[in-house]
ROMI-434357 format. One record per residue (C-alpha): residue in one letter; x, z, y. Coordinates in pm, whole numbers, plus 50000, padded with zeros to 5 digits. Layout:
N
AXZY...
***
This chain:
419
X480565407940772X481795373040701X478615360940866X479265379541199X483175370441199X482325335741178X479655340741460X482115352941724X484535324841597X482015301041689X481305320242019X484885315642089X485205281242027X482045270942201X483295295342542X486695272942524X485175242142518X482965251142837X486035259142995X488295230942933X485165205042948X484515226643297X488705222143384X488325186343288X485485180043490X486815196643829X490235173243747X488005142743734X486085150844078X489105158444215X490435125844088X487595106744238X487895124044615X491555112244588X490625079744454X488455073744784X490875089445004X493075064544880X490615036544908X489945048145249X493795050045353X494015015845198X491285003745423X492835015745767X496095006445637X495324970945616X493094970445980X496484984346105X498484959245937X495754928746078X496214949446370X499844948646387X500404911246287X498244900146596X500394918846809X503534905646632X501734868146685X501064879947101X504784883647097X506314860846987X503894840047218X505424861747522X508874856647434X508144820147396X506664821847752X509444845447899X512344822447734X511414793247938X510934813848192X514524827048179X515724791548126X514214776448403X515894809348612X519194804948446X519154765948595X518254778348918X521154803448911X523294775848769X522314754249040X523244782449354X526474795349204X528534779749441X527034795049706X527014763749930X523404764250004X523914803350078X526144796350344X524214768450509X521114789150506X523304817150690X524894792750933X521364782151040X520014820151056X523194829951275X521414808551503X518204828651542X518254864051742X516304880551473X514324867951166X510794873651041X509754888550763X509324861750575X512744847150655X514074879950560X512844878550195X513504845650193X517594854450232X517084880749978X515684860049711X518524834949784X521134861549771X519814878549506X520054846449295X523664840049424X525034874649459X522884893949227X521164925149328X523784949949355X525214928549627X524624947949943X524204920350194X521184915149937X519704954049939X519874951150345X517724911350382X515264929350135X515074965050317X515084945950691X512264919250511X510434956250412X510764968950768X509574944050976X506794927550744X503234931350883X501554958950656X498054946250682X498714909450586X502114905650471X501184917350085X503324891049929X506274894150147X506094935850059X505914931749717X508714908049669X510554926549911X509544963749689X510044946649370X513774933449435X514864965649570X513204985149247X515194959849046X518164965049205X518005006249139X516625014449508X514265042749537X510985023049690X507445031249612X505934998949481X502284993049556X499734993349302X498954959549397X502504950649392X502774961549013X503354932448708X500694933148448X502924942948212X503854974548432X500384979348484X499444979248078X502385002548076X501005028148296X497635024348139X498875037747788X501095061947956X497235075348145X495695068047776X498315094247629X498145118947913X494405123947844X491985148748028X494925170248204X496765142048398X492885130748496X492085165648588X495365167248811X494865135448976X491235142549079X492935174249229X495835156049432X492755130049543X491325158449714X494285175949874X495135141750003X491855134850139X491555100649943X488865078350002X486655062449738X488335030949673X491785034949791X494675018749617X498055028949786X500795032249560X501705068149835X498795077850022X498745090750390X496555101950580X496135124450943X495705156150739X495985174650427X499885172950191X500225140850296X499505146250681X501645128450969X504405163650917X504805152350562X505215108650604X509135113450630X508985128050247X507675090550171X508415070750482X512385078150612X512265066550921X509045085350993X511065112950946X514585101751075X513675073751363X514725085251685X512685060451863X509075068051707X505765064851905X503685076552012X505205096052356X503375118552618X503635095452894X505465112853216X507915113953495X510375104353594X509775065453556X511765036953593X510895003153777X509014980453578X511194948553629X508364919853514X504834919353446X502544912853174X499174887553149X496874890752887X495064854552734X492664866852507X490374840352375X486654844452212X486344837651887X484864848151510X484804887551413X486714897751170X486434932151120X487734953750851X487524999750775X490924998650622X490195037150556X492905045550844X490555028851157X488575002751279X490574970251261X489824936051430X491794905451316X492064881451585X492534842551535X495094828851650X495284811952038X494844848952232X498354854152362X500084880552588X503084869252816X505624895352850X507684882253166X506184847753040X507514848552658X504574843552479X503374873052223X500294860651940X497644888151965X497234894551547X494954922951603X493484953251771X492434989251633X491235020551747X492235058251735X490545090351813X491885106952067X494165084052181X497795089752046X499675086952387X498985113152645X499665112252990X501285140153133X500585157452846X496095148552843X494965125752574X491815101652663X488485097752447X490005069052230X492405043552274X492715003752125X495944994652057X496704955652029X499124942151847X501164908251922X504124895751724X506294867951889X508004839651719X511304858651627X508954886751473X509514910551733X506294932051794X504824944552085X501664969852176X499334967252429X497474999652428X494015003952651X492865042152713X489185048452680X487195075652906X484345087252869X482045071353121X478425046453030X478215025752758X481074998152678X478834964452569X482094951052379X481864984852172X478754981552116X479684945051953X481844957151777X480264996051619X477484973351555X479624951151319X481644975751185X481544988450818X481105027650801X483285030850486X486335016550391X486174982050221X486334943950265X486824925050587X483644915350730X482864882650875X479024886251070X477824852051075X477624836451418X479004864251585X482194856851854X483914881752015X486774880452299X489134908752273X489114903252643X486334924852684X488114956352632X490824949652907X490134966253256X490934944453571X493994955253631X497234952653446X499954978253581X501284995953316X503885025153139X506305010652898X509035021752635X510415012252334X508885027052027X507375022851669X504475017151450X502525048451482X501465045351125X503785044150818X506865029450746X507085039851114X509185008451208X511255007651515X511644979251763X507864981251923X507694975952234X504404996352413X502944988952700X500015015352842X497775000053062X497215029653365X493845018853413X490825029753170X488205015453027X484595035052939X483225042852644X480345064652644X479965100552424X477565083552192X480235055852108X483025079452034X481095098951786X479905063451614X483255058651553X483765069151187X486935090251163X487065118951356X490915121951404X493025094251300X495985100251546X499775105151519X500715134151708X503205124752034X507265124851913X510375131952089X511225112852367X514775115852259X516035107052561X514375066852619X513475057252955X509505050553061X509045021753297X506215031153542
***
């Protein structure tokens, strides 16, 4: 009996020591998963803290850079306080009967400096500099302009282009946090807005789709609001043209550009266009399909719309009609040169070209005071529609690689048509 008593002590004993050696053992594993959970924490914690330090050091590198920066502007500030060289820069603009673009911005920086930006003599040299500037190569002038009136609290849609690095890196990490959804919803608003591959407008427009020429006022105002806007369906009753016009065109290299809106051509300077003998520079010619003026309410094939800018900035339109008829050689040029998608300008080697070409023989013409037909939509364009038409054969108007890219006609709101 004593025998078997002592067995089952033994039993016992030996069954607790399993379980506390097993208990023991589970506490050590589990001691040793924390141990390299720790180990591993430690790790990231100290790539994170190399990590942070260099971006400390990048800094404090930046603020080095940006306080002589702000230095430099607080001397220039210093310097224009007085607001002497303000007012001689105004005396010699009163002068002038309008400025360019470039003069514009030019005020605004000056102001800006002088006034500061809530000043709003400033807000109007920025917004005029913003109106007037060429859109096709005035970049710099519409960035300063876009970035002085963001600073200053204006609602302005800054170009991508237009946008510091540091706003770029910005936007970046906001994209980075977005993830897959805001990727997912911008390949969607890509395709309602018919974007092209490559594309980089801050707002995007196009001749169809949400952003379509109804919808350019939600953007562009005085797309919208502009009571002089082009183009017009050209018909009677017409005033007396009181002076003529005389077209100087002058050969010289191609340079042609698919901005993804049309075929552009970028002329060199020396072609001119006297407007009752005040000289307009021809800066380029474009095409659109049909033509965006109709006359008495028919539009033509295509039309080529040059564009001059005088001294003063002023612009002015020369617009040529195209039939359909036999084959226009200077088309031909020109289709042959012509990139299919959007992209670079394009410079063919050896290869002249006088804009010339496209004019018919005749000059008489319909005119009226108007706008860009494109976005902003500025106002103060003066358009003059030659009567006579050029040909263009079928062929040529189906080369041409956007199949609509015309603003429909706008209100004549009462202006007068010289014919």
């Amino acid at each position: 009996m004593k025998r078997i008593l002592l067995e089952i002590i033994l039993a016992a004993s030996l069954a607790a020591a399993s379980v506390f050696a097993w208990t023991n053992w589970n506490a050590g594993q589990a001691n040793v998963l924390k141990l390299t959970e720790l180990t591993a924490e430690s790790e990231s914690s100290g790539k994170k803290l190399e990590a942070a330090e260099a971006e400390v050091t990048a800094t404090a590198e930046e603020l080095s850079t940006l306080k002589v920066k702000s230095q430099e502007l607080d001397a220039v500030k210093a310097a224009l306080a007085s607001g002497e060289t303000l007012k001689d820069l105004e005396a010699a603009y009163k002068k002038e009967k309008s400025l360019s673009a470039e003069r514009q911005v030019g005020l605004g920086a000056l102001r800006l400096l002088t006034k500061g930006s809530k000043d709003p003599a400033t807000i109007e040299a920025f917004r005029k500099a913003l109106d007037i500037a060429d859109w096709g190569s005035r970049k710099k002038v519409i960035c300063a302009a876009q970035i002085a009136l963001a600073a200053a609290g204006e609602k302005v849609n800054v170009l991508d282009d237009c946008a510091t690095s540091a706003e770029k890196a910005e936007q970046a990490e906001k994209d980075k946090i977005a993830g897959p959804e805001k990727a997912a919803a911008e390949v969607k608003s890509k395709d309602d807005h018919a974007a092209k591959p490559g594309e980089k407008h801050a707002v995007h427009w196009g001749y169809e789709g949400a952003m379509g020429p109804d919808r350019w006022g939600d953007e562009f105002p005085t797309c919208a609001k502009g009571k002089s806007q082009s183009p017009l369906n050209i018909k009677g009753p017409f005033e007396k043209a009181q002076f003529g016009i005389a077209p100087d065109y002058k050969p010289g290299q191609l340079k042609i550009i698919n901005n993804g809106h049309t075929i552009q051509v970028n002329v060199p300077s020396g072609s001119k266009l006297r407007i009752d003998s005040k000289p307009f520079e021809l800066v380029q010619f474009h095409f659109h399909r049909p033509s965006e003026e109709l006359i008495d309410g028919k539009p033509a094939a295509m039309v080529v719309h040059f564009v001059h800018k005088n001294e003063a900035g002023r612009l002015a339109v020369l617009g040529v009609l195209l039939k359909e008829g036999n084959e226009n050689p200077g088309i031909k040029t020109l289709w042959a040169n012509a990139p299919l998608k959007e992209g670079p300008m394009v410079e063919p080697e050896g290869v002249l070209f006088n804009p010339a070409n496209l004019l018919p023989r005749e000059y008489e013409f319909y005119s009226y005071e108007g706008s860009l037909t494109t976005p902003p939509c500025t106002e103060g364009v003066r358009f003059f529609i030659l009567k006579a038409h050029v040909n263009i054969a079928k062929e040529q108007v189906e080369q041409f690689p956007f199949k609509k890219n015309a603003r429909p006609v706008q209100p004549q709101n009462g202006r007068a048509i010289a014919g």
